[in-house]
N, C-alpha and C positions, 0 to 999 in steps of 0.2 A: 607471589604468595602461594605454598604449597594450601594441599588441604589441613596438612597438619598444623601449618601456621594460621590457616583459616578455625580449624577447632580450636585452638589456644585463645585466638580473637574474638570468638565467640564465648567461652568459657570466663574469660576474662570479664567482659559485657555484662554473664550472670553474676559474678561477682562484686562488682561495682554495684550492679541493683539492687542486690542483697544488703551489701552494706551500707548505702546509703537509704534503705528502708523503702525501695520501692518494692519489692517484693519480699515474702516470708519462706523461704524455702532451703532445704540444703542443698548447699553448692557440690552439684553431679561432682565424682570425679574426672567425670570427661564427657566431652558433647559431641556427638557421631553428626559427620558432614559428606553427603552423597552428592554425586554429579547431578547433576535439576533433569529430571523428569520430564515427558511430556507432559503440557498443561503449566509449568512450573517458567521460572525467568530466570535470563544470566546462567551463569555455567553452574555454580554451586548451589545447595539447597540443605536446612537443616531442621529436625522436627523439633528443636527442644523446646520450643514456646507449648507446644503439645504434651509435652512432657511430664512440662511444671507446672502446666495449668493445674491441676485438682488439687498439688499439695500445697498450691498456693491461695486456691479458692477462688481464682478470679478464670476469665477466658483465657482460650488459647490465644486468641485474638486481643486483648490484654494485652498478656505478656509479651506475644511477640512483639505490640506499639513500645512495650518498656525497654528492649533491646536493642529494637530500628535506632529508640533513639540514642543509643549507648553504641552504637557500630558507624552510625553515617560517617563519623570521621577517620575510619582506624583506617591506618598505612596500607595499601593495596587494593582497598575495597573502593568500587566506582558509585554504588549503588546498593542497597539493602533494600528490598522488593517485600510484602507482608502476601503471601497467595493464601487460597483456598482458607481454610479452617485457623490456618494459623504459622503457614510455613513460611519461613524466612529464605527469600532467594538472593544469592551473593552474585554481582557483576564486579567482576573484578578490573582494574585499570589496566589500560591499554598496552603498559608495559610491562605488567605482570608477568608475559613471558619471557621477556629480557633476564627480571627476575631469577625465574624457576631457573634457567639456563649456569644462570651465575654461580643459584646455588648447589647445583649440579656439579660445577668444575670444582667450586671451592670444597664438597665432599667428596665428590671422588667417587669408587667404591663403594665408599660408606654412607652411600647418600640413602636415606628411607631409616637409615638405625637412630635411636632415639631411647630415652628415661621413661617411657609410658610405665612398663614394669617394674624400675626400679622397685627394691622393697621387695619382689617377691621370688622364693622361693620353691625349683622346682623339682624333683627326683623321680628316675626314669628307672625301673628295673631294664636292664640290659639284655637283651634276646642272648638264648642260649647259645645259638649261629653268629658270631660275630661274623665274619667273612661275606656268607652268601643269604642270611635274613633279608628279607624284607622289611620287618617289622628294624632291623635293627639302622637300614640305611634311612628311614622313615626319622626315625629316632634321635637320631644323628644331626640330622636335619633339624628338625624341631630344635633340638637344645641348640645348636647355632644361632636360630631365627629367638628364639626366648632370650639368647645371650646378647643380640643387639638391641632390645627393646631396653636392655637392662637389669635384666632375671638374671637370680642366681640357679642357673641350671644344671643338670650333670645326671650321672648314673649311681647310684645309689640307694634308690628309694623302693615305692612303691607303687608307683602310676605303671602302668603299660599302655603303649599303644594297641588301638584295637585296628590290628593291619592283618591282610591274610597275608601266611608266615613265608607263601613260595619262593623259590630261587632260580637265579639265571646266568646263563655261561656266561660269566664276566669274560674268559677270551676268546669267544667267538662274538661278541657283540662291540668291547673295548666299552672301558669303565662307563664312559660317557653315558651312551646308548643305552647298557645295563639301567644306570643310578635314571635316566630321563623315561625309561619303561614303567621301572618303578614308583618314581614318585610323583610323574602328571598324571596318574587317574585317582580320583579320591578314594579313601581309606579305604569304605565297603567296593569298590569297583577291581578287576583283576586287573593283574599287570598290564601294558601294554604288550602287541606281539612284535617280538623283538626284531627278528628281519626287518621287516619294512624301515625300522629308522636308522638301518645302513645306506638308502638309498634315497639318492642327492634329489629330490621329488619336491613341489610346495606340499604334496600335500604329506612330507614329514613334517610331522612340527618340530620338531628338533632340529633338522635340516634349514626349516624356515625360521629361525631365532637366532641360530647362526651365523646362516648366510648374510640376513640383515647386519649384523656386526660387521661381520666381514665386510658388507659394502661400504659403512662407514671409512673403514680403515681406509681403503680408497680413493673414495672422496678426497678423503682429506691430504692423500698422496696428489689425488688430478690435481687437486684446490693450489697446493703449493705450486705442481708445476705452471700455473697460472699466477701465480703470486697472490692468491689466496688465502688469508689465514682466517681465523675464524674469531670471530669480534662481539664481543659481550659490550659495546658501548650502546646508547643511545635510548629510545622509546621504541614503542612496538614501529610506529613510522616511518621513522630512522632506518632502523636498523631491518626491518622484516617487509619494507616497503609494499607495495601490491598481496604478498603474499601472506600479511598479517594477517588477515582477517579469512584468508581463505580456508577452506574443509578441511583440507589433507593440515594443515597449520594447526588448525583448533583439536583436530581430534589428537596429534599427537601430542600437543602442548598438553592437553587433557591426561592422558594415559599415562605420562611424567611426572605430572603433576599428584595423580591415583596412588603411584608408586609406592610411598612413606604409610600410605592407609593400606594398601595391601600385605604391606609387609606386616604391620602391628596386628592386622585382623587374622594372618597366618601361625602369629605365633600364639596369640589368646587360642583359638583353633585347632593348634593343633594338627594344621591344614599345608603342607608344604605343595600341593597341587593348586592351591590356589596362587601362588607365585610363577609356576609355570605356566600356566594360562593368561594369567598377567604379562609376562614375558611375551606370549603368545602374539595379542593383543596390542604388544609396542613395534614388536617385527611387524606387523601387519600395515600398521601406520607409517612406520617409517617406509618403509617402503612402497607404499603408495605417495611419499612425500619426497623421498631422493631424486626425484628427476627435476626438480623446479631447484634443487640447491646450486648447481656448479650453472655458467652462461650456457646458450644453448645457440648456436650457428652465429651470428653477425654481433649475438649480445656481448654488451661490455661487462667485464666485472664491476660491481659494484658495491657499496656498505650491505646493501639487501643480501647479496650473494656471501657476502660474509658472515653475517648472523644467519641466514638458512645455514650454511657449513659449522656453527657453533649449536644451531638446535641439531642436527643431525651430532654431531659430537656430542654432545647428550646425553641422547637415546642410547648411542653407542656404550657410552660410561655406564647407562644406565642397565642393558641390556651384558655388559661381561660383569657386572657386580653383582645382577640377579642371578647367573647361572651361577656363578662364584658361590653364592648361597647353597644352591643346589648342590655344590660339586661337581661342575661341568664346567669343562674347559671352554673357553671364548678364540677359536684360532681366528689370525687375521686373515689370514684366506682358508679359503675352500676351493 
């Protein structure tokens, strides 16, 4: 279960309560779900018992008991937790990330696009510098990210982005570099400086979002010459054996998982830098997570080593369709 499967799960919940009269309130158009907090349980966490309290009249803590009991059963979820004031924390089932995995390969690219926007409507006055604006590669950007939510987007209107307008040697930097200068630091922030994201360094981030792609690709070349394929069967136990439940496992399952919310809160936003720092964020996982995928000295391959080779496939999928967004190439090597 993505988070965005998890918001519809819960939106759903409110709706049921609505209509059978536990509750008096309008059904939000959508219920915003964050990773759990400290002090918080289970991986997910959502305020809307908090929400709906006052136009319902009743507690947060009410509402959220109305919900608990309208979610304990729904597909994915292990556990509905009520904390603090009134927050609902989601534990989700142990094979949740089998799940996410799946639904990963079965999107492809297009995995995070979604209907949130359908219905709306957006027009972008077009920078006078088509070529070397900023404002105009920013722009570009946006109506993409509005086009996968479902927004009718484009140039024609009267919105502008508020970007500072500079430019930069698209050949001496090569597109990439240019378009990744531009649009990771957020709107009011200046470009990045261009040089350093020529060089193969971690601490390029661009270099380091990359490279992690690249190693996928890899992998999955060592993986075969092992007879490795990468295997979507089974439960988290199955198939992720010891390493189910481990850090480097949970945080990237997590940040895959974030993916589809990042992307929808980028396009509402306005915000194409929050995508790259998202990107950021799954290189950084993945690769504190690739060394436990392929056997290591005397080990045998196993069903375990196959689903680590299918989350690291993934990441990877997931990491050439976010630059993809961007306009940034995904090489398989570096």
């Amino acid at each position: 279960m993505t988070p965005a499967d998890l918001s519809l799960t819960v939106l759903h919940a409110v709706r049921r309560a609505v209509d059978d009269g536990a509750l008096r309130v309008e059904v939000p158009p959508r219920v915003t779900v964050e990773r759990a907090r400290p002090g918080g349980s289970g991986e997910y966490a959502s305020n809307i018992a908090l929400t709906l309290a006052r136009p319902a009249g009743r507690s947060a803590l009410d509402v959220a008991g109305i919900l608990q009991e309208r979610l304990r059963d729904a597909p994915g979820l292990r556990d509905v937790e009520i904390t603090g004031p009134g927050f609902l924390n989601f534990s989700l089932r142990r094979d949740a990330g089998a799940e996410l995995v799946r639904a990963i390969r079965e999107a492809g690219g297009a995995y995070g696009s979604g209907t949130a926007l359908a219905g709306t409507t957006v027009r972008f006055a077009g920078p006078s510098n088509l070529t070397e604006s900023r404002a105009s590669v920013v722009t570009e950007t946006v109506v993409r990210l509005l086009r996968m939510q479902g927004a009718d987007a484009g140039f024609g209107g009267a919105e502008r982005m508020h970007v500072r307008p500079g430019t930069y040697d698209v050949d001496a930097l090569g597109v990439d570099a240019a378009r990744w200068a531009l649009l990771r630091p957020a709107p009011q922030d200046r470009p990045l400086d261009g040089p350093p994201l020529l060089v193969q360094h971690e601490r390029n981030s661009l270099f380091r979002v990359r490279y992690a792609h690249s190693r996928v690709r890899r992998l999955l070349v060592n993986g075969g010459q092992l007879g490795l394929l990468p295997s979507y069967e089974g439960g988290a136990d199955v198939t992720f054996g010891a390493a189910a439940s481990h850090p480097r496992t949970t945080e990237l399952l997590g940040v895959l998982g974030d993916h589809p919310v990042v992307l929808l809160a980028a396009a509402r936003h306005r915000a194409p830098d929050r995508v790259a720092r998202h990107l950021e964020a799954i290189a950084d996982a993945l690769l504190a997570f690739q060394p436990t995928v392929l056997p290591l000295g005397d080990e045998k391959p196993s069903a375990a080593h196959r689903s680590r080779l299918a989350l690291a496939e993934a990441a990877g999928t997931v990491l050439a369709g976010g630059l993809s967004v961007l306009g940034i190439s995904a090489p398989d090597r570096i």
